[in-house]
N, C-alpha and C positions, 0 to 999 in steps of 0.2 A: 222970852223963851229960853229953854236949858239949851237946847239944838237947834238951828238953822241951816238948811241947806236950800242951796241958789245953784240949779243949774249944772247939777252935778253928771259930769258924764266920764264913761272909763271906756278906753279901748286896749289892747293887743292888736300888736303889727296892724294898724289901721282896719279892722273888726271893729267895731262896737257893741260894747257889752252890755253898757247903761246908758241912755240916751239922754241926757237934760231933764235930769228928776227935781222937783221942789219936796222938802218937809221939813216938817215942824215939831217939835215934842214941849210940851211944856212940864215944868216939874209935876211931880207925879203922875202925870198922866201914861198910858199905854197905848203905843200906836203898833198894831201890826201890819204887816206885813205879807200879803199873799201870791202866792203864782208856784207856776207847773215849776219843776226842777229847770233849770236852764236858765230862768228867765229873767236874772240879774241881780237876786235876793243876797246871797251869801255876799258877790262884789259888794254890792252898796254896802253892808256893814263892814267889811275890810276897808273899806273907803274910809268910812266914818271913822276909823282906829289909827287911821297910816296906817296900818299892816299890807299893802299892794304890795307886789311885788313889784323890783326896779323896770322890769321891762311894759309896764301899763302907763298909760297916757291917758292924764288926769285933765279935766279940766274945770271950775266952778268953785265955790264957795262952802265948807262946809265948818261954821260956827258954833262951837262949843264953849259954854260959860262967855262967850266974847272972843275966844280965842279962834284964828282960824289954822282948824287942824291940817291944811294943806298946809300950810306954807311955815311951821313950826317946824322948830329945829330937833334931832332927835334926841336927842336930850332932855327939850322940851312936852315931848311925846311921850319918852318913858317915865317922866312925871305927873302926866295927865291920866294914863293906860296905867289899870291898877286901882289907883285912887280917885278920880274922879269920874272914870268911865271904865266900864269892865265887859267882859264876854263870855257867854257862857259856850263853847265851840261842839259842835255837831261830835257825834262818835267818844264817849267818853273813854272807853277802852284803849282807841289812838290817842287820844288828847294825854292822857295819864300815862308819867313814866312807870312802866311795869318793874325795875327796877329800885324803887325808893318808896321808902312805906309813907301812906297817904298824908298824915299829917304833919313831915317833915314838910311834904309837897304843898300844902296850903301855909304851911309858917314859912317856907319860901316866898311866897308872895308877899308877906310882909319884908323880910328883909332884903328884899332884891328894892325898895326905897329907903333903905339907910337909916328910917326912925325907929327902929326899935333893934335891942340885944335880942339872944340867942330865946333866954327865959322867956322873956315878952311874946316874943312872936311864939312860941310854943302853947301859949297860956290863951292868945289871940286867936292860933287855931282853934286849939279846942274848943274856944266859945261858939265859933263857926262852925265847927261839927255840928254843936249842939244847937246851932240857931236852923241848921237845916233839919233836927230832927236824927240824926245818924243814931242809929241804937249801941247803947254802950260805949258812949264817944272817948271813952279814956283808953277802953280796950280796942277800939278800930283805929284807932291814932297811931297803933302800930303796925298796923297791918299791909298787904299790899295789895295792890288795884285785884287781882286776880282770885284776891278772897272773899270778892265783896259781889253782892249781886247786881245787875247792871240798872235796875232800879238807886240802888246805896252810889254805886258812880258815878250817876248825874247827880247825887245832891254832894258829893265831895266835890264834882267841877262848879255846881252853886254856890260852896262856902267857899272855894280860890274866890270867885268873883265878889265875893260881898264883904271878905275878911277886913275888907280897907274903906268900908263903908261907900261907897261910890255912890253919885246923882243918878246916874244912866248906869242900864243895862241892858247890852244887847243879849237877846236868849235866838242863838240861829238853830232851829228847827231842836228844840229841848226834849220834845217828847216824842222824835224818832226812833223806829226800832224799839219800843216798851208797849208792854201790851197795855190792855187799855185800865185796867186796875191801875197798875203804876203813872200810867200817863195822867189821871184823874187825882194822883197823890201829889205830882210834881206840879200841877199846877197848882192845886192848892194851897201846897207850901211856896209855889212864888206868891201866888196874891196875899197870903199870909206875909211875907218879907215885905211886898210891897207897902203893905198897907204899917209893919214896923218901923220899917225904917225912912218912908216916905220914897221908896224907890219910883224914878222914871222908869219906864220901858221900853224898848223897840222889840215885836214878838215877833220873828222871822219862821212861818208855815206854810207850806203848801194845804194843810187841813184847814178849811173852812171852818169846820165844826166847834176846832181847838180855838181859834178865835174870835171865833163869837163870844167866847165864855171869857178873854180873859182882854178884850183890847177896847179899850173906850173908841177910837180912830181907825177905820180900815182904809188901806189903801192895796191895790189891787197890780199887779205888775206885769207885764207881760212883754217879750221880747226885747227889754234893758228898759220898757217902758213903762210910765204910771199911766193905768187905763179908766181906773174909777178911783173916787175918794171922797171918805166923810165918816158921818157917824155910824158906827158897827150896825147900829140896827136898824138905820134908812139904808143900808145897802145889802141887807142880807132878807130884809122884810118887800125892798124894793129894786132890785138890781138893775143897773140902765145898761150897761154896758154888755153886750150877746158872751164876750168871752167870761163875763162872771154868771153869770146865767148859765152859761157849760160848766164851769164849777161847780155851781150848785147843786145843777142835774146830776152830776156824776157821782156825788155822794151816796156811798149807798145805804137802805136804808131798810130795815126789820120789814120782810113781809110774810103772814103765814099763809095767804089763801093761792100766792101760786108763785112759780118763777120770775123773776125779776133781771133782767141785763140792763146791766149799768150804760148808762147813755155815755155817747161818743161828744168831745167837742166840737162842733163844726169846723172845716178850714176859714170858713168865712169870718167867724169869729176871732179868728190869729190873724186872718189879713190886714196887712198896711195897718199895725197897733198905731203906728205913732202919723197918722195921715192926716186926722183931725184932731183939733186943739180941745185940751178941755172945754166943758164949759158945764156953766153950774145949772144942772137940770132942776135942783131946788134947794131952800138953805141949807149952807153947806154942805150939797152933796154934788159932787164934779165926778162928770164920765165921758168919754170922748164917744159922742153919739150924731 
């Protein structure tokens, strides 16, 4: 396996955020990632990076290449982040300095590891422009985040993350805030990357819809907890667990012959996520039922 995680849980001041999660990603493959905002999606991939902040309280195993990225020195960390594991981060408009034009910002990322001069990395970016698709990448290379459309600044924070070729990539919630044209563009060119460069992936959404289409592996989250898990289309074709079942429902959905309100999730459904233990409803499909 490219990733391994045993047990992984995160608190603040004795809070818990993420409760004792198991996953797995194997090379290439795509495992998303689902649940309501809150429900411990974004930690677990700060987890996965080292990127927590000093004041969280970690505990559990989480293996990358063999390496365990807990317990790795920062040094070692910022050798790993980059190059073998990357993120594509929520809000590209925040993520991007407004102040530096975009493609010094992706040739930075190469030279913030040391192996390449100033030309190299300049040369590195623009390919990455151009592996995202950016139109007229020699003349957006100079540009700055605030010229570009917020469709064009999620695929400049794609080329930061891929510039360095990485195994893993985390995408946390990519196709937020773009409508749905652009959102249908952005995925396409990750599966497109994927499928180039033999990308893994971890696809962090609250959109069901979004990952159905793009993740071999759904797992399902809910109050720092993992509540269902398995193959994307025995859990979306067959849902065991009531809090995915309320997801589902809530999606809404084209009708022309009358009004339509979107369903509520049940409290009953969020009750006591983590009270009963997995277990495997049928192969490989785990939901705490």
């Amino acid at each position: 396996m490219l990733l391994e995680v045993h047990n992984l849980s995160v608190g603040f001041q004795g809070e818990a955020a993420v409760r004792s999660i198991d996953l797995a990603i194997a090379a290439s493959e795509v495992l998303g990632l689902v649940g309501e905002s809150g429900s411990g999606k974004s930690i677990t991939s700060l987890a996965l990076m080292g990127l927590l902040p000093p004041n969280a309280q970690v505990s559990g195993t989480v293996l990358f290449e063999g390496r365990d990225v807990l317990r790795s020195s920062p040094e070692e960390l910022r050798q790993m982040r980059g190059t073998r594991m990357a993120m594509i981060f929520q809000e590209p408009m925040t993520a991007l300095n407004p102040v530096m034009r975009i493609g010094d910002q992706v040739a930075e990322a190469v030279l913030a590891h040391g192996t390449s001069n100033q030309h190299d990395a300049a040369e590195r970016a623009l390919q990455a422009l151009r592996d995202v698709a950016i139109p007229e990448p020699e003349r957006r290379y100079r540009d700055y985040p605030h010229q570009l459309s917020g469709g064009q600044r999620q695929r400049v924070m794609i080329a930061m993350a891929i510039v360095n070729r990485p195994a893993l990539l985390i995408a946390d919630e990519p196709t937020t805030a773009l409508d749905v044209t652009v959102q249908a563009q952005i995925l396409e060119l990750l599966a497109e990357l994927r499928r180039k460069f033999r990308l893994a992936m971890l696809f962090i959404s609250h959109d069901l819809a979004v990952v159905s289409q793009v993740a071999d592996r759904t797992m399902v989250m809910l109050g720092g907890n993992i509540v269902e898990s398995g193959a994307s289309a025995a859990i979306f074709r067959n849902p065991r667990h009531a809090y995915t079942v309320g997801l589902l429902h809530s999606v809404p959905t084209l009708r022309t012959d009358r009004e339509q309100k979107l369903a509520m999730i049940e409290d009953a459904a969020k009750e006591n996520a983590a009270g009963k233990p997995l277990r495997e409803v049928e192969a490989g499909h785990w939901a705490r039922v």
